[in-house]
N, C-alpha and C positions, 0 to 999 in steps of 0.2 A: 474493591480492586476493579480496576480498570478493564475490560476487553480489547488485549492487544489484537488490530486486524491483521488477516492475513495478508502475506510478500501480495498476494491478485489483486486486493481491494483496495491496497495502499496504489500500486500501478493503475487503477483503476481512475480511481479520484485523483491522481495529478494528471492525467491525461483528460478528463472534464473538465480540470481546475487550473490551467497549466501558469494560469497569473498568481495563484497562492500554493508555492508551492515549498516554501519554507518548514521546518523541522516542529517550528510554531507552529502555521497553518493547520499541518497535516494531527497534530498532538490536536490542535481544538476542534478539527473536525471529528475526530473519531471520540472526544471527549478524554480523552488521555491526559491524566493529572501526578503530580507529585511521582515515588520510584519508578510509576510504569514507563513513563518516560525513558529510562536505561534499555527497557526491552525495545521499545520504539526504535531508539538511536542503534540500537545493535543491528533490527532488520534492516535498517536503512544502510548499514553500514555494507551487510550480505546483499543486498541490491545492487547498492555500486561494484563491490567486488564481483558480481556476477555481471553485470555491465549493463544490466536493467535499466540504470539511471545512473548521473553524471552529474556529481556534485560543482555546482557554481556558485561560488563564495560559500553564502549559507541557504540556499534552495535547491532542490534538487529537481532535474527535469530528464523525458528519457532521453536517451540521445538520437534517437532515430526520427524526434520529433522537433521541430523548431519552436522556439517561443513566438507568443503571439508578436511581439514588437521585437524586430531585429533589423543588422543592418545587412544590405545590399549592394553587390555592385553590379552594375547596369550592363547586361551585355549590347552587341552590336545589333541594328535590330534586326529580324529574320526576312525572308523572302515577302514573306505576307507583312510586314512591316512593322509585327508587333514585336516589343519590347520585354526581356525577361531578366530575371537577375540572381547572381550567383551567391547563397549568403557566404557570407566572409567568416562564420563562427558554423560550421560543420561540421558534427563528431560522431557522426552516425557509420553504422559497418555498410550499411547497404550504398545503394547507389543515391547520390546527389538530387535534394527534391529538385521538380521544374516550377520555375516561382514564373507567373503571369504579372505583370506589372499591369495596376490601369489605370493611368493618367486620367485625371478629370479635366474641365478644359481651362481651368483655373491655374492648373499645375506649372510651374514652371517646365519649358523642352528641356527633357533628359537625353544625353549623349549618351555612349559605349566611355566606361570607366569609373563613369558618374560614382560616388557613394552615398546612399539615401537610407534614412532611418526611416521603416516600413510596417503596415499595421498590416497582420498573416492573416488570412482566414484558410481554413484547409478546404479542401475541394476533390475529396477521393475520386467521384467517379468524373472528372472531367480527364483531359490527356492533357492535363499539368496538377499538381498536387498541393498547388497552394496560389492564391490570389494576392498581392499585394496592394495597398493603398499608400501616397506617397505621405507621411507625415511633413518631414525636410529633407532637403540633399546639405549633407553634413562635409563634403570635398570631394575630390576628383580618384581616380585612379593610379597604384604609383606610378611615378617618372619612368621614363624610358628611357635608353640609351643605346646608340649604333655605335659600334666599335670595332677596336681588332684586339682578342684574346691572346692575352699573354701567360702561358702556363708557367705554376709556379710551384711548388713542392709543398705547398698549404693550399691548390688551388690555385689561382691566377691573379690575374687584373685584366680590367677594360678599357684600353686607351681610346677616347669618345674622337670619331671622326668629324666630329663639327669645329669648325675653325674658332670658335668664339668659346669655345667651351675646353679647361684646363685642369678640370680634376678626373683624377682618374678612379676607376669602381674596384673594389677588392669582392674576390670570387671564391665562395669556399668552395673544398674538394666537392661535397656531394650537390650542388647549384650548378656546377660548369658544365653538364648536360654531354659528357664526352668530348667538349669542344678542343678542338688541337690548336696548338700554337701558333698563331699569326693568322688564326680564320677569321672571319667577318661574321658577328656575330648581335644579336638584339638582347637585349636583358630590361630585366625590369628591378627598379629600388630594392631590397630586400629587408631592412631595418633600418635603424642611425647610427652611425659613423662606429667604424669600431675600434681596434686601441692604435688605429697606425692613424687616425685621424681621417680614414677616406672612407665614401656611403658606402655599404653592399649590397653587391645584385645577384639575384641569378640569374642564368641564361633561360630566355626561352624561346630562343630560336636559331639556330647555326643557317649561316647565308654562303659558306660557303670562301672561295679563294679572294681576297679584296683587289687582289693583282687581274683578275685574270678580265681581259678589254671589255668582254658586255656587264661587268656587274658594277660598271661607272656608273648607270640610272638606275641598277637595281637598289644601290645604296642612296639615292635620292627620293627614291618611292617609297623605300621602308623610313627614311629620314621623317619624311612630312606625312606619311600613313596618308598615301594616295591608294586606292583601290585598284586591284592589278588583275582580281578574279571574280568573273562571272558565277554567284550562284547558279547550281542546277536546273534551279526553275527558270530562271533568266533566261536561260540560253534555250533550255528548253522555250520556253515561247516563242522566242528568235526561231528556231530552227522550223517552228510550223508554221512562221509567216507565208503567204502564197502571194503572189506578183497580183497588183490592183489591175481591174480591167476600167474600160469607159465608162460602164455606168456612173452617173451623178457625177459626169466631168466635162469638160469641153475639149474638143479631140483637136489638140497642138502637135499632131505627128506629122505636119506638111511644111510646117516651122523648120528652116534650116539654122536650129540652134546648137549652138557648138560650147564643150566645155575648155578652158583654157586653164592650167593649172601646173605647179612644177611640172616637172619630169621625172622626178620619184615618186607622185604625187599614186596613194592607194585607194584613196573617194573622190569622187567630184560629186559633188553636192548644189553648185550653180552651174546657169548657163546659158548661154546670153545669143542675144539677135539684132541687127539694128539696120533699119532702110531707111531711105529718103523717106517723108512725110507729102502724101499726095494731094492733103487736104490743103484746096487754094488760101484757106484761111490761116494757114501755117506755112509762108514762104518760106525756104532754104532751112525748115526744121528738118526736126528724125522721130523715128517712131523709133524706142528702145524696149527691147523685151527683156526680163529677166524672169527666166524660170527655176524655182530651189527643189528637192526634193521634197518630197509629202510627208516627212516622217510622222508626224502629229495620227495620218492613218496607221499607223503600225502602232506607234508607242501610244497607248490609252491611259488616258487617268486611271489614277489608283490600280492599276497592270503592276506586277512583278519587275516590267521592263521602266516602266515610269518610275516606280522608286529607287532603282539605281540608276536611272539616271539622275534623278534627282538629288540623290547620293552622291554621285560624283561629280557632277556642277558640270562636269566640261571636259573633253579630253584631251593629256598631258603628251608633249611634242618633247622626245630626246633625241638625239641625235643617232641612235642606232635601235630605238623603237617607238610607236606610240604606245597608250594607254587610254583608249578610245571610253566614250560616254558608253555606246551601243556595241552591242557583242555585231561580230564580224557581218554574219547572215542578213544584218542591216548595214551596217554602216559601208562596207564593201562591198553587197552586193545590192539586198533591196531597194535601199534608198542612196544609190551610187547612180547617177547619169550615167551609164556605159556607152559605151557609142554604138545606135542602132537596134539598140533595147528598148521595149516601149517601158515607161517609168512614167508612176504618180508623182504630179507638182501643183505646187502650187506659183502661179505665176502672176506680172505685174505688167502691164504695156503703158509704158508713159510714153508720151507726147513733150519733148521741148522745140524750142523756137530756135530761130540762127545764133541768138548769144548763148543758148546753154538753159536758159530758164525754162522749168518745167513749167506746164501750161493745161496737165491732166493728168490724168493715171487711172487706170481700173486693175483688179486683181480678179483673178478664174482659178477656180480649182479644175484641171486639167489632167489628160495624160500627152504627153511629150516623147520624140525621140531624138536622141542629140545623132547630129550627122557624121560629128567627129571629136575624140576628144585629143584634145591639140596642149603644147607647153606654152610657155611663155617666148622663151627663146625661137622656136620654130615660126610664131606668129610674127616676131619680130622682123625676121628676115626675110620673110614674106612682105613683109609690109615698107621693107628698105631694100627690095629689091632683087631679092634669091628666095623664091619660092623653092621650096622642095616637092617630093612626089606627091605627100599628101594635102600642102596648103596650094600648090599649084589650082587645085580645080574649086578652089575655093574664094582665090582673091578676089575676086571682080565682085561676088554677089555675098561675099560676108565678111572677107578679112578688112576690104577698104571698106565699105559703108559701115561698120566698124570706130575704124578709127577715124574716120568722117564724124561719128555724134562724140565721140570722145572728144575732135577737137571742138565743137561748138560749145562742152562742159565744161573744157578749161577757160574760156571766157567767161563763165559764168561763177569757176572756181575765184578766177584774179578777181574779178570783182568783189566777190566773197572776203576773200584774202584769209582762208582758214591758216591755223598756226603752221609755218613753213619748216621745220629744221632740218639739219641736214648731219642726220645721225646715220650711217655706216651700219648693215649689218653683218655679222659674220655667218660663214658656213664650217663646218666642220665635219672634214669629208674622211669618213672611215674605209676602209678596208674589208674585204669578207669576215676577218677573223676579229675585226672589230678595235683595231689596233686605227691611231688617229694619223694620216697619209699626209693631210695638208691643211692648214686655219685659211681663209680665204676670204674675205668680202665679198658679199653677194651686190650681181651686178642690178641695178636700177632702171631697169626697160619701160618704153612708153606701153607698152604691152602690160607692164605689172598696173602700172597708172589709171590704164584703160578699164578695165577689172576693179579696181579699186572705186574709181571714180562710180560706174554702173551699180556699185552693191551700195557705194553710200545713196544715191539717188533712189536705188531699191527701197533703204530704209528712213527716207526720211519719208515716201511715198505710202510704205505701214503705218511709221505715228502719226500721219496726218490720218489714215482711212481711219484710225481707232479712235481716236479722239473726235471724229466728226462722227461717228457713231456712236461716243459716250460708252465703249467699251473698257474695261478693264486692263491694262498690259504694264510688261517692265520695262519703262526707258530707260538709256543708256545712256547717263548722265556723267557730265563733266563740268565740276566748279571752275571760277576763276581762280585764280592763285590767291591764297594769305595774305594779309598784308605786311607780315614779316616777312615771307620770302620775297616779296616782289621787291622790297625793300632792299634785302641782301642780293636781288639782281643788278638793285641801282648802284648798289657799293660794288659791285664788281664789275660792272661797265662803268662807271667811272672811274676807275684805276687805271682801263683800260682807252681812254681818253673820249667813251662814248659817254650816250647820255638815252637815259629811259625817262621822259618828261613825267612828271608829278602834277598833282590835281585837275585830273581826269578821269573819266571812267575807260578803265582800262579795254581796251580791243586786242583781238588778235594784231590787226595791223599796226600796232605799235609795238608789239613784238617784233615781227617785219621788219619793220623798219631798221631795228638794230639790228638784226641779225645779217639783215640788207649791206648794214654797214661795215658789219664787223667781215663782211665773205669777202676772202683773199690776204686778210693779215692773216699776221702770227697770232691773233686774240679768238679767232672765228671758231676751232673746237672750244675755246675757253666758256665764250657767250652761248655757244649750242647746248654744250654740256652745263652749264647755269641756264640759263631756261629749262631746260628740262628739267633739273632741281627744283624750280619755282615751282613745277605745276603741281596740281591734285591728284589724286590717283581717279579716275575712272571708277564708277560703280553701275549696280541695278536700282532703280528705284520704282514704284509704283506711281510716284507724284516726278512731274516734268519740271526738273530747276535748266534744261538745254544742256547745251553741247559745246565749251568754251572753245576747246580746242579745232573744232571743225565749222566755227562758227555758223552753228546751226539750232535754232528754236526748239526743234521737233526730230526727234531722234531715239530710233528705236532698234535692234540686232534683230534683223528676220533673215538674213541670208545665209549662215551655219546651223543648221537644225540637227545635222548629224553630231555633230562637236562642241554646241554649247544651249543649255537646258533653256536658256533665256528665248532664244529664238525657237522654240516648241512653244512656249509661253505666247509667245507674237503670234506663231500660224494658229494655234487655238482660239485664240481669240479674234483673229478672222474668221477660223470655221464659224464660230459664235454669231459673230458680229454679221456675217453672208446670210444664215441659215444653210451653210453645206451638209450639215449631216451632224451626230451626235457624237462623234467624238472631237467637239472642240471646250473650251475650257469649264470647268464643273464650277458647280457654287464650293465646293471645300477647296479648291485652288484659288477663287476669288479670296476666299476668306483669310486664307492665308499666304497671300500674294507677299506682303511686307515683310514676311518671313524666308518667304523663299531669295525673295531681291540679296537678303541678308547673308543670306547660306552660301550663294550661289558667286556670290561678290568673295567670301572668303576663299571659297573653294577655288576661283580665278587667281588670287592672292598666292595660294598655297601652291599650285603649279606655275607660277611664275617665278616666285623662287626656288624650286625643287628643279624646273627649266636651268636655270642659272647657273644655281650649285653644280649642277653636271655639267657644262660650258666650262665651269673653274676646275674641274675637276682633268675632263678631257687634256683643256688649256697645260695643268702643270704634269699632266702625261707627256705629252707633244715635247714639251722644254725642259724634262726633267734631264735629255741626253744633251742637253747645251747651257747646264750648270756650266759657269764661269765667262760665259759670253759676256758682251756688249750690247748694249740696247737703246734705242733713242726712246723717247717717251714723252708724254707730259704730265706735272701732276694733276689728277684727278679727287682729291681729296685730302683733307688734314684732320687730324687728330691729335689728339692728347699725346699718344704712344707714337706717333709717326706720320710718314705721309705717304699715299697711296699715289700707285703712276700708273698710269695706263701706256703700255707695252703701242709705238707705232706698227708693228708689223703683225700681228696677231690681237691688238684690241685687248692681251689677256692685264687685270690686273695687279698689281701686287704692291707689297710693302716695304717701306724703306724704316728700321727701326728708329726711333729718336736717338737709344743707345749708338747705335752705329756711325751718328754725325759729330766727328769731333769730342771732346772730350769735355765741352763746355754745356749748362744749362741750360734747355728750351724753352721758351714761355710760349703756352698756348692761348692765342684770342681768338676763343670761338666764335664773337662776332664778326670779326675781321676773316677768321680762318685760316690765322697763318701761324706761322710756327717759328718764334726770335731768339736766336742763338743772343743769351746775353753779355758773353765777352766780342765775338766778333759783329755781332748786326746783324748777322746772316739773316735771312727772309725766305723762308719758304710758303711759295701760295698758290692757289690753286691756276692752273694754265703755264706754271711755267715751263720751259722746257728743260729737260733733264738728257744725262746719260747715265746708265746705269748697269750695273754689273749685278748677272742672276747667281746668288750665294746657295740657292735652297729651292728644290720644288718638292711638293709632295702631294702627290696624285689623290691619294686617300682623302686629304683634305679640303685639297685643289689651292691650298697656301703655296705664295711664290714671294721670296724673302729676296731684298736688292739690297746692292751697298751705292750708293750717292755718289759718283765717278764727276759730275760737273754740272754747274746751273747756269743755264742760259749762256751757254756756251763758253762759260767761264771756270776754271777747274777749281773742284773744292778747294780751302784753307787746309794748310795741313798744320797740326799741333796746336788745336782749336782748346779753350780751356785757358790759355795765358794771359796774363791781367795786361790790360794796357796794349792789348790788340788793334791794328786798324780794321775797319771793320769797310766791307768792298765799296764802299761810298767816300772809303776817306777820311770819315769821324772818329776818334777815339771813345772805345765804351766803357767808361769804367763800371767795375764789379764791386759792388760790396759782398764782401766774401764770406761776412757770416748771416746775411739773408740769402747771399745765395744756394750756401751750404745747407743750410734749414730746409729751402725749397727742392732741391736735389735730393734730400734724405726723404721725402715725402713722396715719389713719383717712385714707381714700380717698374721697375728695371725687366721686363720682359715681354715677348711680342703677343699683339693680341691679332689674331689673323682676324677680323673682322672687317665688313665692309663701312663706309661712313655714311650716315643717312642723308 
């Protein structure tokens, strides 16, 4: 007979053995053969029932202990930047291990959500209790979803606020987190589809009123999981930064350098200076100064403050908040130009000649005091001849010699002939209570020009200093356009009776040109709005492909350092490249420069539409009390489901369902772009002009539904659908009636709010 061991020794050896811990196993270790086996199975049985151990499948292990191979999901990484992960199979009474993740540098980057199958080691006396090694990352995190909770007598549902998105989530009783009916709410996947055919989630997180004015960007930030809160430690460092003195700088506090920026505007970050040029070698030039804040002094590599900024790429503009890179104590105060405040910069003096053409530049790491920090608008009227109290004592010795090198740059810009368009921005001006007052075009001063103009000159003055130093940096690169789109530019200026000449290498100024052409018709939004289709999106790269759109070689962002990570990247790599001191770029930043360019590019991506979304949102707040209006517009897009109009007096856009037009079949040519009513001829394409009637706004969405009231000034067909139609040209169209039935019964008869790429 066998020696059954004791309930210790068996708990013993599977916590040694935690990889062999089968009912086998444990019988051959102990030598356990033939009936004793029965008494084996029984203790094992009083194990589990005392909760000793947790039978899985057919092994059993304790439960307070992990298996050596488990899966993982990745959390967000911490202050210190390291990575931990939560397993996903935990059935222990105590409190949750801390799992240390350690990426080797082989490893693929793991995100927050990540799921990764992991090799454990335990690790008692560290302050986390188990080490992980990545075997593979086996998928992602469940799905998310923003919505508004509909309570329901089983629990609820989640109607998802994203325009593009049409299934709704089913919520049991005990997952809805207390949530109340019509709240604004976050939930996550919970299983697969259950018997009503929709996924379920549960809540894990109430956001509160979706109605009420400032939670328009709040539901944009949690949409695109934009970063909204300072770690402790973050801020904590912020708050101990102490204001830089003059040492290891050169003292530019006798510089009457001024910052110019909105008039809501909460940082100033540049700030500029500009005189005649004395040197006889440079007739009727200017000396131009631009001075940026220091941030690169405060925010240090590998710092608590560097990896959220690096975190968050950049910081996010709404219309009734930001969502800044740097906690306040920087971005508002330390590294803010205030007027009169001595502030570290890093700064640029270029040299151009009478056409515009730079002809030198050097960069100083400095401290600076701006003399005044001024708007746009105020400089303007200073400068056309209504000085106010403050720009009065200023005109003669900085507001005109000023605009004196601004003008010698637009000579040198025309020459240049970077891409021209002439795209309209909007403002959207709120209320205290955050309620939308008025949608408005922002106005286009030689003042914003003048500013623009000096920070591009700024920056094309860094890619050159880096690259003639054989330094390191991310340039800010811009392809030329596709050769499909530039393609489907030539089809739509040629509809339009212009012409984009073929086989050539393509320039800005042949852009120009059409554009040239097209300004003062009916076609000139048409052509604006298709060029700017054409182009590329803008990125970071480590390697220089140029600057199509600014037609420039050498292009690099150094003048936002407070707001976008890339230009901390640039002043580092000056610190570097100067020898200023030891916090400019590290060898683990070189290293993984191509990485960052990568991150930082998405991150840009991801607040630009998050930007947006809230502008669409605002937009069908504003118009939701002028449902049933009148509206001039033009279309701005086609699609399968409909065509999208861009609103004349507000810029907002919205949709006209294909449903909605007549009663007859569309055919969509998405290379054409248009949209052909097959009994009457009808043509809808992008630039035409429309009138429209607003059927539907919905704020939550920011979807704005129109009915087709007339094309090109000509009033819809009415009782569209009937065979043997003339169609507005005069043609008869006939209809084969059972290809066309076939194709109608095929097309999904409902609105897709989405934008058209």
């Amino acid at each position: 007979m066998s020696r059954i061991p004791s309930k210790a020794e068996i708990l013993d050896w599977i916590s040694a053995n935690p990889t062999h811990t089968s009912k086998r196993d444990i019988a051959k270790a102990f030598g356990i053969k033939g009936a004793d086996r029965i008494d084996l199975k029984r203790i094992l049985k009083e194990l589990e029932a005392e909760g000793h151990l947790q039978k899985r499948k057919k092994t059993y292990r304790d439960p307070d202990q992990l298996p050596p191979v488990t899966v993982l999901q990745v959390k967000a990484p911490n202050e210190d930047g390291d990575l931990y992960g939560r397993p996903l199979e935990w059935h222990g009474e105590g409190v949750e291990p801390i799992i240390l993740i350690l990426p080797k540098a082989s490893d693929p980057a793991l995100g927050e959500g990540d799921k990764i199958l992991a090799k454990l080691q335990a690790v008692p006396d560290q302050d986390h209790n188990y080490e992980a090694r990545l075997i593979r990352r086996i998928g992602t995190s469940a799905k998310r979803v923003l919505g508004i909770f509909r309570a329901g007598s089983e629990g609820g549902r989640i109607v998802p606020i994203d325009k593009a998105a049409s299934t709704e989530w089913t919520v049991a009783p005990d997952a809805a987190k207390d949530a109340r009916d019509g709240e604004l709410v976050e939930a996550e996947q919970a299983g697969p589809k259950g018997r009503l055919g929709l996924p379920r989630a549960r809540i894990v997180e109430r956001l509160g009123d979706p109605a009420a004015p400032k939670a328009v960007s709040l539901i944009a930030i949690h949409q695109h999981g934009i970063p909204d809160r300072f770690p402790d430690k973050v801020v904590a460092e912020a708050d101990a930064a102490k204001p830089m003195g003059l040492k290891g700088r050169e003292d530019l506090r006798e510089l009457p350098l001024v910052t110019i920026d909105p008039a809501d505007a909460r940082d100033h970050d540049d700030a500029c200076f500009a005189h005649a040029d004395d040197d006889p070698r440079n007739p009727g030039g200017h000396v131009i100064w631009v001075a940026i804040a220091d941030v690169a002094a405060y925010v240090r590599p590998g710092s608590a403050l560097d990896r959220e900024a690096r975190k968050r790429g950049n910081s996010s503009y709404f219309p009734d908040r930001v969502v800044p890179m740097l906690p306040d104590r920087l971005s508002g105060d330390l590294c803010s130009l205030h007027e009169g405040v001595p502030r570290a910069c890093l700064a640029v003096r270029m040299q151009v000649d009478a056409e515009g053409h730079k002809i030198g530049h050097k960069f100083v790491r400095g401290l600076m005091r701006s003399v005044a920090s001024l708007n746009y608008a105020e400089v303007q009227d200073a400068q056309d001849g209504s000085p106010n109290d403050k720009t009065a004592p200023l005109l003669e010795n900085v507001i005109k010699p000023l605009f004196a090198a601004y003008k010698a740059l637009t000579k040198a810009r025309a020459a240049r002939e970077p891409l021209d368009l002439d795209l309209p921005e909007r403002k959207i001006v709120l209320d205290d209570d955050g309620h939308v007052t008025s949608v408005a075009f922002r106005d286009r001063l030689d003042a914003h020009k003048l500013i623009e103009e000096f920070m591009i000159l700024a920056n094309v003055s860094a890619a050159e200093t880096l690259i003639q130093k054989r330094s390191p940096l991310l340039f800010r690169v811009h392809e030329e356009p596709a050769p499909e789109k530039l393609e489907a530019l030539r089809e739509t200026a040629r509809a339009a009776g212009l012409n984009l000449a073929k086989g050539q290498v393509l320039q800005t100024r042949h852009l120009n040109a059409l554009l040239n052409h097209a300004a003062g018709t009916d076609d000139a939004e048409l052509i604006n709005i298709s060029t700017l289709r054409s182009m590329q999106q803008a990125y970071y790269n480590p390697e220089n492909f140029g600057h199509f759109g600014l037609a420039l070689r050498n292009y690099a962002h150094f003048t936002s350092p407070i707001r976008r990570y890339a230009d901390l990247i640039v002043h580092r790599s000056l610190i570097s490249a100067h020898g200023w001191g030891n916090d400019g770029l590290s060898a683990e930043e070189i290293e993984r420069l191509e990485e960052t360019a990568n991150h930082i590019s998405d991150t840009e991506r991801r607040s630009m539409i998050a930007e947006r979304d809230t502008t669409d949102r605002y937009l069908a707040s504003y118009l939701s009390e002028r449902v049933g209006n009148e509206f001039e517009g033009r279309i701005s897009g086609i699609a399968r489901f409909g065509a999208f109009v861009k609103l004349d007096e507000t810029g907002a856009d919205g949709l006209v369902p294909v449903r909605s037009i007549g009663r007859e079949f569309f055919h969509f040519d998405p290379q054409a772009g248009t949209l052909t009513g097959s009994d009457t001829g009808l043509t809808l394409a992008i630039g035409q002009r429309v009138t429209v009637r607003l059927t539907q706004a919905a704020p939550v969405t920011g979807g704005l539904e129109l009915e087709l009231l007339a094309l090109e000034n000509a009033p819809m067909p009415t009782g569209g659908g009937q065979r043997g139609r003339r169609s507005p040209a005069g043609r008869t169209v006939k209809r084969k009636a059972a290809k066309s039935k076939h194709k109608a019964a095929k097309v999904k008869r409902k609105v897709e709010r989405k934008r058209p790429k």
